[in-house]
N, CA, C and O atoms as CSV, one atom per row, in Angstrom:
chain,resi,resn,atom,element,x,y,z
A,1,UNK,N,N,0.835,-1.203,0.000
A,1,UNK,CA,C,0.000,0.000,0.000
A,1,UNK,C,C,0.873,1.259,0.000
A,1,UNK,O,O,0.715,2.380,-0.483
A,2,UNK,N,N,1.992,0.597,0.813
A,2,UNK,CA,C,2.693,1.862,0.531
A,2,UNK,C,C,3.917,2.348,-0.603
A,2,UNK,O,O,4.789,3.187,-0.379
A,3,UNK,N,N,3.734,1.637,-1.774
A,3,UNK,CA,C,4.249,1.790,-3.002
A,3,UNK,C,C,3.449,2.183,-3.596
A,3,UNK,O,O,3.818,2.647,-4.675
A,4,UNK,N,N,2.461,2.224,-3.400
A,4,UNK,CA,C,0.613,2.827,-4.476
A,4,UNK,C,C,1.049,4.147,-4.236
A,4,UNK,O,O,1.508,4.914,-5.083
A,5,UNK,N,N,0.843,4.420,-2.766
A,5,UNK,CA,C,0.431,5.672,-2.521
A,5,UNK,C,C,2.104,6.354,-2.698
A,5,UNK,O,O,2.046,7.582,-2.639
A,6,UNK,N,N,3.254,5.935,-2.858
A,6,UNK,CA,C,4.009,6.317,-2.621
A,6,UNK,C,C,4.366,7.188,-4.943
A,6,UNK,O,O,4.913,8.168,-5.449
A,7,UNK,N,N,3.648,6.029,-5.390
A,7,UNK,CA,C,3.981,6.492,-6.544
A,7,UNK,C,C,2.873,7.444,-7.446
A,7,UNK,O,O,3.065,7.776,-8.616
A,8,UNK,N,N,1.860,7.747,-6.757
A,8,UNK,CA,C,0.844,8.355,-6.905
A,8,UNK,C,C,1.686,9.981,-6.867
A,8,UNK,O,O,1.831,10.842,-7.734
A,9,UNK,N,N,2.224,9.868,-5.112
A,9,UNK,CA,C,2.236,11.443,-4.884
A,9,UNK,C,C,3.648,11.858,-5.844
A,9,UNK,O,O,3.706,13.064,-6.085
A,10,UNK,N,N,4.801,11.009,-6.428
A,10,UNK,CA,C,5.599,11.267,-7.332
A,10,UNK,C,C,4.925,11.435,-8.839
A,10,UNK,O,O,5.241,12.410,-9.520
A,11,UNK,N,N,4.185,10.661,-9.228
A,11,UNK,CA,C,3.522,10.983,-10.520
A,11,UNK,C,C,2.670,12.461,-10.582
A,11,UNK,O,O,2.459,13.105,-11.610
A,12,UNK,N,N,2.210,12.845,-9.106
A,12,UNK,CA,C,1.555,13.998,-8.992
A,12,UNK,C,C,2.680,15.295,-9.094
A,12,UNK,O,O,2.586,16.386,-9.656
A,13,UNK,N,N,3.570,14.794,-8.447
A,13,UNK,CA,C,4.633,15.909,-8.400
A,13,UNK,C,C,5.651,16.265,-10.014
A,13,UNK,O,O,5.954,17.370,-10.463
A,14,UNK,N,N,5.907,15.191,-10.454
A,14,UNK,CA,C,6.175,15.554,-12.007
A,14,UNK,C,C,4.866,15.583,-13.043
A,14,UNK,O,O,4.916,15.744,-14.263
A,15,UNK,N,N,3.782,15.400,-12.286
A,15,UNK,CA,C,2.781,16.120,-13.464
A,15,UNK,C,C,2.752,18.090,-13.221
A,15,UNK,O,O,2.510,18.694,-14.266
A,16,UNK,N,N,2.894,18.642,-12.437
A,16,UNK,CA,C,3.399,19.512,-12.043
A,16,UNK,C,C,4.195,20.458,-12.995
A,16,UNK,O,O,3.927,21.442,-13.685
A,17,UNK,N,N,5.686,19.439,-12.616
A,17,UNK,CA,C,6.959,19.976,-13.257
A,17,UNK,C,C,6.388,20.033,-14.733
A,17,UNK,O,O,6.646,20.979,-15.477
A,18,UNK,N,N,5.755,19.176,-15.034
A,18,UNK,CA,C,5.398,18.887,-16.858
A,18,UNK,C,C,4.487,19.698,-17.033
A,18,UNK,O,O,4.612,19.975,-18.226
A,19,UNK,N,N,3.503,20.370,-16.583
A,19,UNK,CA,C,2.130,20.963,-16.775
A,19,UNK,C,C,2.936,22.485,-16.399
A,19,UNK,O,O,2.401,23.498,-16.850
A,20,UNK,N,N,3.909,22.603,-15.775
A,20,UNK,CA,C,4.756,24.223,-16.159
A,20,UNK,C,C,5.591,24.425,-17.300
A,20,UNK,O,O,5.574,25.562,-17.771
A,21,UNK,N,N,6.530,23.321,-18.006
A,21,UNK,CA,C,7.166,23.197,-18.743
A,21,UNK,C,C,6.302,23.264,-20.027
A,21,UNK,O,O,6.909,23.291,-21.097
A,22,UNK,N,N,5.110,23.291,-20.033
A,22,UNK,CA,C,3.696,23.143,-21.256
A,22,UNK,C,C,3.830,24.338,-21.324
A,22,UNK,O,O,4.281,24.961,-22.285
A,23,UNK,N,N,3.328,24.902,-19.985
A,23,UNK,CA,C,2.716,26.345,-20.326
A,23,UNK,C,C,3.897,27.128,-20.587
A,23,UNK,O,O,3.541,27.999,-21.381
A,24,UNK,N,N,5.085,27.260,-20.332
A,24,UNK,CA,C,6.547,28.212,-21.071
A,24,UNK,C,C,6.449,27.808,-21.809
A,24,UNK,O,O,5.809,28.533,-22.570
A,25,UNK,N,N,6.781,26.632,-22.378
A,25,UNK,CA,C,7.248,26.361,-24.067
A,25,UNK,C,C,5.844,26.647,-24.878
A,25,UNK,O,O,5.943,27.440,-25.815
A,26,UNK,N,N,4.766,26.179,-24.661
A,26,UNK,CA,C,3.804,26.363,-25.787
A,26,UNK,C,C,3.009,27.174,-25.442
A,26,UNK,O,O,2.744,27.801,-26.468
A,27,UNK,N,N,2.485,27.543,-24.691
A,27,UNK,CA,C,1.325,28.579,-24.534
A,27,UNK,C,C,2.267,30.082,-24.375
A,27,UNK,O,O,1.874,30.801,-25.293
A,28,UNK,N,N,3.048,30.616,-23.792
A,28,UNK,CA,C,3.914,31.345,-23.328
A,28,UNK,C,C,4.810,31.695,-24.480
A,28,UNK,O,O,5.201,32.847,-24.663
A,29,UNK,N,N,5.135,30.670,-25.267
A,29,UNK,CA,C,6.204,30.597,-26.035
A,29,UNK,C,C,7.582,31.710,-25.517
A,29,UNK,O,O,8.224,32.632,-26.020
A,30,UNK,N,N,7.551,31.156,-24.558
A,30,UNK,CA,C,9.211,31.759,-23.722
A,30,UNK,C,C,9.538,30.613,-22.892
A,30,UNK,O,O,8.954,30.048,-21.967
A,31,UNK,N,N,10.853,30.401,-23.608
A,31,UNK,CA,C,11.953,29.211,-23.029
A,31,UNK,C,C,12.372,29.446,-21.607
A,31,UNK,O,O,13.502,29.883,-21.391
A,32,UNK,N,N,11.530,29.185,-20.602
A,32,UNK,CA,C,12.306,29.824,-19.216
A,32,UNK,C,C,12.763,28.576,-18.890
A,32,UNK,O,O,12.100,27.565,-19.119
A,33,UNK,N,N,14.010,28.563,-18.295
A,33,UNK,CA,C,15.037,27.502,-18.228
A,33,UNK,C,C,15.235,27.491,-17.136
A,33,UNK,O,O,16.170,26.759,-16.811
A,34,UNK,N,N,14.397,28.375,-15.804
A,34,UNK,CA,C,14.743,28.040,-14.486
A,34,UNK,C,C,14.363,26.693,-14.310
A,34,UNK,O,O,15.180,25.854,-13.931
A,35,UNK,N,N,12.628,26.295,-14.671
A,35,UNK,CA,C,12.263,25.344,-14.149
A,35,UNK,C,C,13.627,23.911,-14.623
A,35,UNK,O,O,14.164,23.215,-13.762
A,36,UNK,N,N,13.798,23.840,-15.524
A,36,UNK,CA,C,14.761,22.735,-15.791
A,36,UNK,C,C,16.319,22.911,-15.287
A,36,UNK,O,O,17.213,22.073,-15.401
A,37,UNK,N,N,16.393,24.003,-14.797
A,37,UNK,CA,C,17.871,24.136,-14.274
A,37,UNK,C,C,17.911,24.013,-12.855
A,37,UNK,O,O,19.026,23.830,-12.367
A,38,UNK,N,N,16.863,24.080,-12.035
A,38,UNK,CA,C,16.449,24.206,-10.276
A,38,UNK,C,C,15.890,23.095,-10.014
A,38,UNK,O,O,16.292,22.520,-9.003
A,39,UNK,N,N,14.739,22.411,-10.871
A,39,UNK,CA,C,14.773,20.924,-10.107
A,39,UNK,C,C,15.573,19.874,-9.944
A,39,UNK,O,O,15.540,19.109,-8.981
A,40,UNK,N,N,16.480,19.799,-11.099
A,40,UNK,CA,C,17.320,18.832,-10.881
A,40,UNK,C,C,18.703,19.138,-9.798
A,40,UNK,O,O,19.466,18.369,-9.214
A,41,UNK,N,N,18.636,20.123,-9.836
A,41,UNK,CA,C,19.773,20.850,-9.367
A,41,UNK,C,C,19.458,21.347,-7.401
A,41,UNK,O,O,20.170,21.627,-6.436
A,42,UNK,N,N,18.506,21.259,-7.585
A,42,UNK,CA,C,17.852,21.450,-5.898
A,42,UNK,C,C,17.894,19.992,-4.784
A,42,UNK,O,O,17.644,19.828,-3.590
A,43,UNK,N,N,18.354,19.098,-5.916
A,43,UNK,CA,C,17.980,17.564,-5.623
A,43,UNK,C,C,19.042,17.448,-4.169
A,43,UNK,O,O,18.784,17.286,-2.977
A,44,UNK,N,N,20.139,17.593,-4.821
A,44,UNK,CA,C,21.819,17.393,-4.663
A,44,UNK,C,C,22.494,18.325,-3.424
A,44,UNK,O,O,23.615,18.163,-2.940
A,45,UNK,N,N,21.225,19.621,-2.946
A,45,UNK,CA,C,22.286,20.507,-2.664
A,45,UNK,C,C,21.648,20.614,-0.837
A,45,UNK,O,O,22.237,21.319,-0.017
């Protein structure tokens, strides 16, 4: 039960990251490169 719920709240959290990365690149059409330069990078530090 606790791999369900555990991969639920990760699939929720990169639907997120992906549903901001939509709205800069296509709706926005401005490449903002924080979001892809700070999550991965926030991981580590």
């Amino acid at each position: 039960m606790s791999l369900i719920t555990s991969t639920i709240g990760q699939g929720l959290l990169w639907g997120v990251l992906a549903l901001g990365l939509f709205l800069t690149f296509r709706i926005l059409n401005f490449p903002d490169m924080t979001v892809e330069g700070t999550f991965p990078f926030s991981a580590w530090r």
